[in-house]
C-alpha positions as CSV (number, residue, x, y, z in Angstrom):
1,X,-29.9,-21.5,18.1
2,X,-27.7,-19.8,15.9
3,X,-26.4,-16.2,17.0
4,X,-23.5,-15.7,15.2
5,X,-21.6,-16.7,11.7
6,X,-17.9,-16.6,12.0
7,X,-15.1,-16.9,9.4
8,X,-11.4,-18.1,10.6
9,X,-8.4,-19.5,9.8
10,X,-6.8,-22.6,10.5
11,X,-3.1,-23.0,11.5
12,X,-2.6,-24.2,8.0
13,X,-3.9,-21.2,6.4
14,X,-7.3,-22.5,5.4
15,X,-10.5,-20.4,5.7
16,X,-13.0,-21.8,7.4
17,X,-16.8,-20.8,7.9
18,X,-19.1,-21.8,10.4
19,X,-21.9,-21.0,13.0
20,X,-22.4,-20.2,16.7
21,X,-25.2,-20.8,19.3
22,X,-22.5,-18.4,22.0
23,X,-24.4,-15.6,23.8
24,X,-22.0,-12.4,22.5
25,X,-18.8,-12.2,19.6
26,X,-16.3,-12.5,22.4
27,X,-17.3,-15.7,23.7
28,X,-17.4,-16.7,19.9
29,X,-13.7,-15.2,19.4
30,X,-12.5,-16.7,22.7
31,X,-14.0,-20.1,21.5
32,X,-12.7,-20.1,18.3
33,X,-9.4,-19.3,19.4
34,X,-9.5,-22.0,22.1
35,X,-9.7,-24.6,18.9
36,X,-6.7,-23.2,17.5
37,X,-8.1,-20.9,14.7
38,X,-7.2,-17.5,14.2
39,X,-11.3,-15.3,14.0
40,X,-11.3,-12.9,10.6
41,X,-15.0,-12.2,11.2
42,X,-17.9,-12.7,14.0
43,X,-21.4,-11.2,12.9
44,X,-24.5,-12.0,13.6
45,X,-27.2,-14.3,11.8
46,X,-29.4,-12.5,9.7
47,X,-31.3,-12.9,6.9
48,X,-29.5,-12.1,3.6
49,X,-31.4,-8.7,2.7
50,X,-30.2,-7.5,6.0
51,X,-26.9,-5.1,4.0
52,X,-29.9,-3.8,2.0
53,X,-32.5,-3.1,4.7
54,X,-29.8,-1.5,7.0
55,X,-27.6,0.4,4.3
56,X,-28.4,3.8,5.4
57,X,-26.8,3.1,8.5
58,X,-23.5,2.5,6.9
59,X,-20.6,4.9,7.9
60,X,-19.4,6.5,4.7
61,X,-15.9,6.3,4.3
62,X,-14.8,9.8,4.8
63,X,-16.4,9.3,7.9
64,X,-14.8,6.0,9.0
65,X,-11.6,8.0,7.7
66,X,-12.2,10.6,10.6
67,X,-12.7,8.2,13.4
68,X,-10.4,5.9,13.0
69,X,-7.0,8.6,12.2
70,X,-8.4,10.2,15.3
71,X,-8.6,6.9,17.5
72,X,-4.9,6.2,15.7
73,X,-3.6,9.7,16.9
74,X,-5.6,9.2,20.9
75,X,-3.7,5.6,21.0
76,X,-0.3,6.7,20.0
77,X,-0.6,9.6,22.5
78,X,-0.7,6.9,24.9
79,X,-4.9,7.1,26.0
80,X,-6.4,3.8,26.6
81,X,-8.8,2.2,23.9
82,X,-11.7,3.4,26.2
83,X,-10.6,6.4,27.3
84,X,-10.0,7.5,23.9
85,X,-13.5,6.1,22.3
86,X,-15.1,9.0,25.5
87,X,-13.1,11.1,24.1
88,X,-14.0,10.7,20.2
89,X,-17.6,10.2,20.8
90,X,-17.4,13.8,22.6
91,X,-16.7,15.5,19.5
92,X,-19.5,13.8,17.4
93,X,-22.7,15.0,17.2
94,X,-25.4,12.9,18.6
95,X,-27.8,13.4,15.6
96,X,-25.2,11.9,13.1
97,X,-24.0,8.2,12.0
98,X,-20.6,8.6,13.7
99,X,-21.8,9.5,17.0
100,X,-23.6,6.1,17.0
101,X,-21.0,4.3,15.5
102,X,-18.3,5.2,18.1
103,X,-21.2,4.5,21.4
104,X,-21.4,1.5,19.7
105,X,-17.7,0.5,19.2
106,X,-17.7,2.2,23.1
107,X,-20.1,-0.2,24.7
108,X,-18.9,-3.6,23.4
109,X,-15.2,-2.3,24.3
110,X,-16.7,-1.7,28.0
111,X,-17.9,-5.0,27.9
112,X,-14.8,-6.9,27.3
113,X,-15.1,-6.8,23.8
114,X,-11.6,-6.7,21.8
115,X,-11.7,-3.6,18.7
116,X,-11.7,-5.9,16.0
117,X,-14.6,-7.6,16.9
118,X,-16.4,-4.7,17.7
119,X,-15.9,-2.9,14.3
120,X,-17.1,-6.4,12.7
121,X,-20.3,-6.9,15.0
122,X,-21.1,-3.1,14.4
123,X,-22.4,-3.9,10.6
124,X,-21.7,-0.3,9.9
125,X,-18.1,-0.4,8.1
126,X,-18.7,0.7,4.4
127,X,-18.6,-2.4,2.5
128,X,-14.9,-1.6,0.5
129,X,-12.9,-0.8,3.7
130,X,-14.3,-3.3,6.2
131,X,-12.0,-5.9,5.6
132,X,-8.9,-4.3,4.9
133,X,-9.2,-2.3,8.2
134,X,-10.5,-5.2,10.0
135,X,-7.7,-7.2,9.1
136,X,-5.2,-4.4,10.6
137,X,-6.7,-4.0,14.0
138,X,-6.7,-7.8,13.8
139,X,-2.9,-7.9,13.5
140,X,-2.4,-4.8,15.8
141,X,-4.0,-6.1,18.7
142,X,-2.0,-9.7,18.1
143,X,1.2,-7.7,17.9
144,X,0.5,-5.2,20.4
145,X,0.9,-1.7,18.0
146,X,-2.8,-1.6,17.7
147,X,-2.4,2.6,17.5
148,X,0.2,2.2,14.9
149,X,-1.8,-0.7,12.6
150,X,-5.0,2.3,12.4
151,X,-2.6,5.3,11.9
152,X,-1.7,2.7,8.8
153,X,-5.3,2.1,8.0
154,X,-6.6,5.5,7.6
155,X,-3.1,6.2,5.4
156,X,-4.4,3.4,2.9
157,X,-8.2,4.6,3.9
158,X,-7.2,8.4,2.9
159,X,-5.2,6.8,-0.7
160,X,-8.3,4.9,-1.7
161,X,-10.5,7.7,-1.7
162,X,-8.2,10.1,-3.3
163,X,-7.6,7.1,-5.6
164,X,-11.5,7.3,-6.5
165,X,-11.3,10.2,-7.2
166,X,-8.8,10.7,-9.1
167,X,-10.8,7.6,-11.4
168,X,-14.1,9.7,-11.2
169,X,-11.9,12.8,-12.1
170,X,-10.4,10.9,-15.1
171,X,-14.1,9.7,-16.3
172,X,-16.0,12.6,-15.6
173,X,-15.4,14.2,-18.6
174,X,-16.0,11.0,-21.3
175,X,-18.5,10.1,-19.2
176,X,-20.4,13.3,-20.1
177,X,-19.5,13.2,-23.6
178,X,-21.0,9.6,-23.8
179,X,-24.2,10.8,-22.5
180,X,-24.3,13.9,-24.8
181,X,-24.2,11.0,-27.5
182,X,-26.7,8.8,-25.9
183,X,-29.5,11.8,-25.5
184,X,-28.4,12.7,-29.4
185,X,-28.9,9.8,-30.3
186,X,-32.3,9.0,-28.7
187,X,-33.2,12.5,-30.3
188,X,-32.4,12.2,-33.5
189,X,-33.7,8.4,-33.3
190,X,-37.2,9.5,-31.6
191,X,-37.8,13.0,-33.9
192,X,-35.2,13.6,-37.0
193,X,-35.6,9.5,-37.9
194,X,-38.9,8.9,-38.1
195,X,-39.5,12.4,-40.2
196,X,-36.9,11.6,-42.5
197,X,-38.6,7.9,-42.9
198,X,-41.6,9.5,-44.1
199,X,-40.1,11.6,-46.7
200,X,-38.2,8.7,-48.0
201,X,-41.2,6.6,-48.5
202,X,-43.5,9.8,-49.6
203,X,-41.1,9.4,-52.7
204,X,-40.7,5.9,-52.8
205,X,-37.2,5.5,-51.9
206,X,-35.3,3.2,-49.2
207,X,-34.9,5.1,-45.7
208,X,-31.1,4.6,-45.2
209,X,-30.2,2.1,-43.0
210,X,-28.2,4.5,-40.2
211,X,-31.8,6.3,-40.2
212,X,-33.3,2.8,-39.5
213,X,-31.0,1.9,-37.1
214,X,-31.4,5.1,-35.2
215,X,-35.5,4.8,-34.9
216,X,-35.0,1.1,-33.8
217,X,-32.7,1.9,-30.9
218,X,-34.7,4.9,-30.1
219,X,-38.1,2.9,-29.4
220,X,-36.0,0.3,-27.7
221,X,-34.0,2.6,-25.4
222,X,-37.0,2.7,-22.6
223,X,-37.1,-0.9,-22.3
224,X,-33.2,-1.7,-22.0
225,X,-33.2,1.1,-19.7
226,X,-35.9,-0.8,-17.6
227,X,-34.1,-3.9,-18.0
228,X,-30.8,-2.9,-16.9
229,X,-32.4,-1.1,-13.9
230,X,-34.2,-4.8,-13.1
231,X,-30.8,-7.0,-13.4
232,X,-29.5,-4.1,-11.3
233,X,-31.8,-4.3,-8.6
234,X,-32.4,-8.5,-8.9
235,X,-28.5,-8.2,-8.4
236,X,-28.7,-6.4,-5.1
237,X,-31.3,-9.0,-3.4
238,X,-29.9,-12.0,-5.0
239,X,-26.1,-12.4,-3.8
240,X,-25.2,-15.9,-5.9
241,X,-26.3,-14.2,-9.1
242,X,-24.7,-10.7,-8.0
243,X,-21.3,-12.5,-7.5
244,X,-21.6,-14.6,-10.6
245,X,-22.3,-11.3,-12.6
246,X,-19.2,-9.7,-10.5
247,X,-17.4,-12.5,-11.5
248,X,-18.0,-12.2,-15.2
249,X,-17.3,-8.6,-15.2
250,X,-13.9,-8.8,-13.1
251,X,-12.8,-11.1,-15.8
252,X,-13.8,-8.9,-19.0
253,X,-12.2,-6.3,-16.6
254,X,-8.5,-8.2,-16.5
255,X,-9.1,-8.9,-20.2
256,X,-9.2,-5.7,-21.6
257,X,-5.5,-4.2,-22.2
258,X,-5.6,-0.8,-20.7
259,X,-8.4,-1.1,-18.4
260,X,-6.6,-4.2,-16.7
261,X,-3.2,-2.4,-16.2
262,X,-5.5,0.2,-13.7
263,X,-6.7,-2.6,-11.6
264,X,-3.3,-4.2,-11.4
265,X,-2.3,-1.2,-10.2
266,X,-5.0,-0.1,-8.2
267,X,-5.6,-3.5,-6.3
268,X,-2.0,-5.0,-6.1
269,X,-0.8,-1.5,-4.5
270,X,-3.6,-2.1,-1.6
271,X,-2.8,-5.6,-1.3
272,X,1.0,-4.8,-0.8
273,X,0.4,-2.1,1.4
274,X,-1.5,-4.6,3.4
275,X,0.6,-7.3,3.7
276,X,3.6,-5.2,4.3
277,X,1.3,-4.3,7.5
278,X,0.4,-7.0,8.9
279,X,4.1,-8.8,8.3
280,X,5.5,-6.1,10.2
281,X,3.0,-7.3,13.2
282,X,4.2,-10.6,13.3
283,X,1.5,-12.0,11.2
284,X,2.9,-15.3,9.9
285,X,3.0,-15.2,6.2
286,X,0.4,-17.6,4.9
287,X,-2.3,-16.4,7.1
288,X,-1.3,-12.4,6.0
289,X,-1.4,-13.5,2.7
290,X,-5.4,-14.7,3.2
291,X,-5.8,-11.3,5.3
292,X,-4.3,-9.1,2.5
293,X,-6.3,-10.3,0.0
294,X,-9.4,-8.0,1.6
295,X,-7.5,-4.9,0.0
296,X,-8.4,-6.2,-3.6
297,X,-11.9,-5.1,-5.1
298,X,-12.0,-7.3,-8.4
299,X,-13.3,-10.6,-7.7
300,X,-11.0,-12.8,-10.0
301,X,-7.5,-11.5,-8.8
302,X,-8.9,-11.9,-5.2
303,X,-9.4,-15.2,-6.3
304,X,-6.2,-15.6,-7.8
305,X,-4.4,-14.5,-4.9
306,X,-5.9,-16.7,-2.8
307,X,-4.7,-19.7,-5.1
308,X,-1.2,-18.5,-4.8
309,X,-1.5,-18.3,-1.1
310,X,-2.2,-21.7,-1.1
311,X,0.9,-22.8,-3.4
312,X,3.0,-20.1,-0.8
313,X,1.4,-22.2,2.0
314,X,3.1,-25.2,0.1
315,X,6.4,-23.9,0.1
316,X,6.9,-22.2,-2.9
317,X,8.7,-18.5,-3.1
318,X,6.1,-15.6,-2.6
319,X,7.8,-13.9,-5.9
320,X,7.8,-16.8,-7.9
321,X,4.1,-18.1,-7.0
322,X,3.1,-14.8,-8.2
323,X,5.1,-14.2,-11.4
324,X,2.8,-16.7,-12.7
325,X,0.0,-15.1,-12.4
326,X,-1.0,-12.9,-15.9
327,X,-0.7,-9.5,-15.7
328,X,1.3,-9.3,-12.4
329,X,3.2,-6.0,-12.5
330,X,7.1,-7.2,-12.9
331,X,8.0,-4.5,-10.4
332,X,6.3,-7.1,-7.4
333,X,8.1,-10.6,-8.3
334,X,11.3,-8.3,-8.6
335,X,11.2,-6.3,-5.9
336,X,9.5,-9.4,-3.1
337,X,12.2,-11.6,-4.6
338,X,14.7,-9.5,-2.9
339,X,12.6,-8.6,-0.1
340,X,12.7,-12.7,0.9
341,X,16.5,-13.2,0.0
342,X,17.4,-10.1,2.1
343,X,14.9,-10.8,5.1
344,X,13.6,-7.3,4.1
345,X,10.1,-8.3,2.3
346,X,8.2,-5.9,4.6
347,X,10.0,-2.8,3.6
348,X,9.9,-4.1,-0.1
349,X,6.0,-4.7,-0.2
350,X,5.9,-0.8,0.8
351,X,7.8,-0.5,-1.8
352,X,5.8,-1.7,-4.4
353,X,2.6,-0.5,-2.8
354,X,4.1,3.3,-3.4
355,X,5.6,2.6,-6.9
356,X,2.6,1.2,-8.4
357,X,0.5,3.9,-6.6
358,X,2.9,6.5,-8.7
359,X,2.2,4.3,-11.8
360,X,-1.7,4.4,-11.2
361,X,-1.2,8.9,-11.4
362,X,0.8,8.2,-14.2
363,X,-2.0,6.5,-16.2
364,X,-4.7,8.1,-15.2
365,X,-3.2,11.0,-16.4
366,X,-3.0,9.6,-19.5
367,X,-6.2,8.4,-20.1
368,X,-7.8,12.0,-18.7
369,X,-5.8,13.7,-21.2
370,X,-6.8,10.7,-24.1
371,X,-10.1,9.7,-23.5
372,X,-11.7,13.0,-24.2
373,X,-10.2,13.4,-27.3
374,X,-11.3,9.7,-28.5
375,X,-14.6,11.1,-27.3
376,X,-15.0,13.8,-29.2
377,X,-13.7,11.9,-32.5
378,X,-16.1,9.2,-32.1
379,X,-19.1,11.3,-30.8
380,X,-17.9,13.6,-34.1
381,X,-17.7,10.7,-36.6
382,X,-20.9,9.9,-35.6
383,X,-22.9,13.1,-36.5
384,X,-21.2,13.4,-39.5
385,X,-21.7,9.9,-40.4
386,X,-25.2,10.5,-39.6
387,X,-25.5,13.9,-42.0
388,X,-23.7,12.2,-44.8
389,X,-26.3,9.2,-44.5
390,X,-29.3,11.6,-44.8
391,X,-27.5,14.2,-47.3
392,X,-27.0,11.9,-49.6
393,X,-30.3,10.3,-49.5
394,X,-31.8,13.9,-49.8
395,X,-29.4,14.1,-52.9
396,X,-30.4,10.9,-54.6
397,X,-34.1,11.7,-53.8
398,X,-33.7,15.0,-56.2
399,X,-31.5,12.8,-59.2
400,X,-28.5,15.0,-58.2
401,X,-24.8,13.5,-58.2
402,X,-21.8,14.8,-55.9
């Protein structure tokens, strides 16, 4: 009977899936580490709607946030792992996610169960900073600065959500232009079109095509609302098409010029930051280069990575394996190229994490101060594109001339 699903890694630095028929995820972990694999992830079997059926009891991650920089600042104090889980769940209030959470993480640590397996048999890790922060407590119990690795984890925890924001900050603004434009739009589609279209014809004349247009998308709107809400939710129960659609979008992501330079620089900060992590635990390189790849969100540079970790596995140099791979800010082959010929590559993934972190402001900056503007032309150019259209239609209708 199958319990468990795990995911490990062989001494050679391949992932490797497979299932269990063990009673509990530490026998599993024990077992797989017996056959000379290092675990990444031990959950149990379930069904594949099981995220969606049990995603309200997902931590949030300014929740997470909160447990784990207080469990990082209880270890470093020098409180055992239970001792300071009593002490975290005495603060939480019994009535809210976190207090369950931390009873749970509390009875599989009083039952021999190591951290890193608890968090993963848990299922209540937000889906974004599961992995990265599982792969930290992973390397900090190995290495034995397990209090350390989670003060690290809610640093790159705390930069990804003020990261977010800073994104939702930059798009708020076009984002409410655009829908300004989409309800005009409709509007004038739905009401000003279709009266305008009987005028025209009243006086036998052609209904301008921008009129036509308008009246076309208006009737249509409803139904590729619908449709977009169907692929949307067909997408959430149907993982193989969710992460072929994922896939397709990651790449027209990477392949639009401005848009790509954010994720370079939003995902490639994370990854260094992580690696730089778990290198510093002793983590041999090949196997922190499969861990680190958790800390990128787009699909296709996750998968890239991973390619390059295999060539790095081969021999190859980490900065030159990764020069190759388009749109690779400079700043990491540079700067990891004298990491590994100084014996410093550690202190130099930091490095890069923080200056493409500062780059990522930088351009967001830009585009909050850009966008809008574009916005407002477009959205303008529009209307007045619009009034021209039916001005001059009103004009020809009467035998005037401009």
């Amino acid at each position: 009977m199958t319990r468990f699903t795990y995911e490990a890694i062989t001494s050679a630095g391949v992932v490797v899936t497979g299932k269990s028929s063990e009673p509990n995820s530490q026998q599993v972990v024990d077992s797989l580490r017996a056959r000379g694999l290092q675990p990444l992830k031990v959950r149990r079997a379930g069904n594949r709607f099981s995220f969606e059926l049990n995603r309200q009891n997902k931590l949030k991650d300014n929740e997470l946030l909160v447990i784990v920089n207080g469990l990082a600042r209880l270890l470093l104090s020098g409180i055992a792992l239970e001792k300071a889980l009593e002490v975290l769940i005495s603060h939480q209030n019994p009535k809210k996610r976190p207090y369950r959470f931390v009873q749970l993480l509390l009875t599989y640590v009083r039952d021999g169960t190591s951290l890193s397996t608890s968090l993963e048999s848990s299922e209540m890790l937000p889906r974004g900073a599961a992995k990265p922060l599982l792969a930290l407590v992973l390397a900090g119990e190995q290495s034995g600065v397990l209090g350390n690795n989670l003060l690290q984890a809610s640093d790159m925890m705390r930069t990804r959500l003020e990261t977010r924001k800073n994104i939702q900050s930059a798009l708020a603004y076009p984002l409410i232009i655009m829908f300004v434009a989409l309800f005009t739009v409709i509007f004038m589609g739905s009401v000003i079109a279709p009266a305008f279209q009987t005028m025209f014809e009243d006086f036998g004349k052609e209904t301008p095509a921008i009129l036509v247009g308008l009246k076309g998308f208006a009737e249509s709107a409803p139904q590729i609302l619908l449709t977009v809400a169907f692929v949307g939710l067909f997408m959430r129960l149907n993982s193989k098409l969710g992460k072929t659609l994922q896939t397709w979008f990651g790449e027209l992501v990477l392949s639009l010029p401005y848009v790509s330079t954010l994720v370079f620089q939003r995902d490639i900060a994370n990854f260094s930051f992580l690696l730089g992590n778990l290198l510093k635990g002793d983590v041999e390189l090949v196997s922190a280069l499969k861990l680190s790849v958790s800390g990128i969100e787009n699909r296709v540079l996750a998968e890239k990575i991973q390619m390059s970790a295999l060539a790095v596995a081969d021999g190859q140099s980490l900065a030159t394996v990764f020069a190759k791979i388009k749109g690779m800010p400079i700043i990491f082959s540079q700067l990891s190229q004298i990491g590994e010929a100084n014996g410093t590559l550690a202190e130099m993934l930091h490095q890069i994490s923080e200056n493409l972190r500062s780059e990522l402001q930088e351009t967001l900056q830009k585009i909050t101060t850009l966008l809008p503007v574009v916005m407002i032309v477009l959205l303008g150019s529009m209307i007045a594109s619009l009034v021209a259209s039916i001005f001059g239609a009103i004009l020809d209708v009467n035998d005037l001339a401009f």
